[in-house]
C-alpha positions in Angstrom: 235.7 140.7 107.9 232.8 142.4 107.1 230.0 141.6 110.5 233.5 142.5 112.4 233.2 145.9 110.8 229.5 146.1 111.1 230.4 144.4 114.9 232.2 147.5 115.4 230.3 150.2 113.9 227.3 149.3 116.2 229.3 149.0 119.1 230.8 152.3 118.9 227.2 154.1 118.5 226.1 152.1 121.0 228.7 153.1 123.7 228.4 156.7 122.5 224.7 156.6 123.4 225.5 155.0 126.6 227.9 157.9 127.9 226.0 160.8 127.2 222.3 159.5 127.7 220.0 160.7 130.3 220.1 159.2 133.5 217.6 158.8 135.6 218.4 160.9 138.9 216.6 161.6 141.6 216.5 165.6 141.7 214.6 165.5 145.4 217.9 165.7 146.9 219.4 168.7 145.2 217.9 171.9 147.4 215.4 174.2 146.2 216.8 177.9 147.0 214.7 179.4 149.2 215.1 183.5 150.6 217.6 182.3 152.9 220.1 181.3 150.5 220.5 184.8 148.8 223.8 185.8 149.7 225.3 189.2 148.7 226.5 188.0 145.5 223.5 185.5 144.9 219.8 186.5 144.2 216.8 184.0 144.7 216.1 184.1 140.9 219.9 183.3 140.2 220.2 180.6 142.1 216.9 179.5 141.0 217.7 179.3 137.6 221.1 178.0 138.1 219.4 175.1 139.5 217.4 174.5 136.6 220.1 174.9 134.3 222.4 172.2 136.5 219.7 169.8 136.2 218.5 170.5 131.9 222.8 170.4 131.0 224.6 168.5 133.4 222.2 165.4 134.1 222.1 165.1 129.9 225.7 162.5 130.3 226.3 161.8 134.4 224.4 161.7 137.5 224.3 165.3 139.9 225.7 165.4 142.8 224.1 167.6 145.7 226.1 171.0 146.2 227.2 169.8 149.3 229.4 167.1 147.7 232.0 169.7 147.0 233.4 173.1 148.6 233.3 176.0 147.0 236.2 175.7 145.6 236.5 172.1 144.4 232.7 173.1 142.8 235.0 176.2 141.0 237.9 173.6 139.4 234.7 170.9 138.7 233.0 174.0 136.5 236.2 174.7 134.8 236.4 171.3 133.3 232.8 170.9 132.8 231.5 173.8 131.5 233.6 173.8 128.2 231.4 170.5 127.6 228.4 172.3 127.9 226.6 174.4 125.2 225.8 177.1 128.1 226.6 180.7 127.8 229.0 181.9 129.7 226.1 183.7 131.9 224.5 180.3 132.1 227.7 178.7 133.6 228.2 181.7 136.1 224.3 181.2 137.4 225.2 176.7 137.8 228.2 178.1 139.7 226.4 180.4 142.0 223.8 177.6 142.5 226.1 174.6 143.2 228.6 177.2 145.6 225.0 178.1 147.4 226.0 181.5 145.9 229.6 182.0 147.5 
């Protein structure tokens, strides 16, 4: 009774470490804004640090996926469910969702 209750113990840590540990992604893929991506409602410096914040929060417990994965829109539902996961700001959250909607 008692190793199934060690058995279990170590098992749930385990898995726990498992879901939320850092993967190792390949971050070559994810586009680097450049001038030509500042839209009216996205700056350069935005959408730079809302790449930066994309890859420091949301790689921590699942691969990225490129902002072309998702439309705007689906990228807007996706950050509604994510973000409350997150320990971002509110102002931090806005500047990931500028970044991975290529500021739309």
């Amino acid at each position: 009774m008692k190793k199934s209750k060690w058995f279990l113990l170590f098992f749930a840590i385990g898995m726990g470490l498992v879901s939320c540990s850092n993967q190792l992604t390949d971050t070559s893929n994810l586009y680097i804004p450049t001038p030509s991506d500042v839209t009216a409602t996205a700056t350069i410096d935005e959408l730079t640090q809302g790449r930066s914040l994309y890859i420091d929060n949301c790689e921590k417990c699942h691969g990225l996926y490129t902002p072309e994965s998702f439309s705007s829109s689906q990228w807007k539902s996706v950050m509604l469910q994510m973000a409350p996961k997150t320990r971002m700001s509110a102002a931090e959250v806005s500047l990931v969702s500028k970044y991975v909607s290529k500021g739309k």
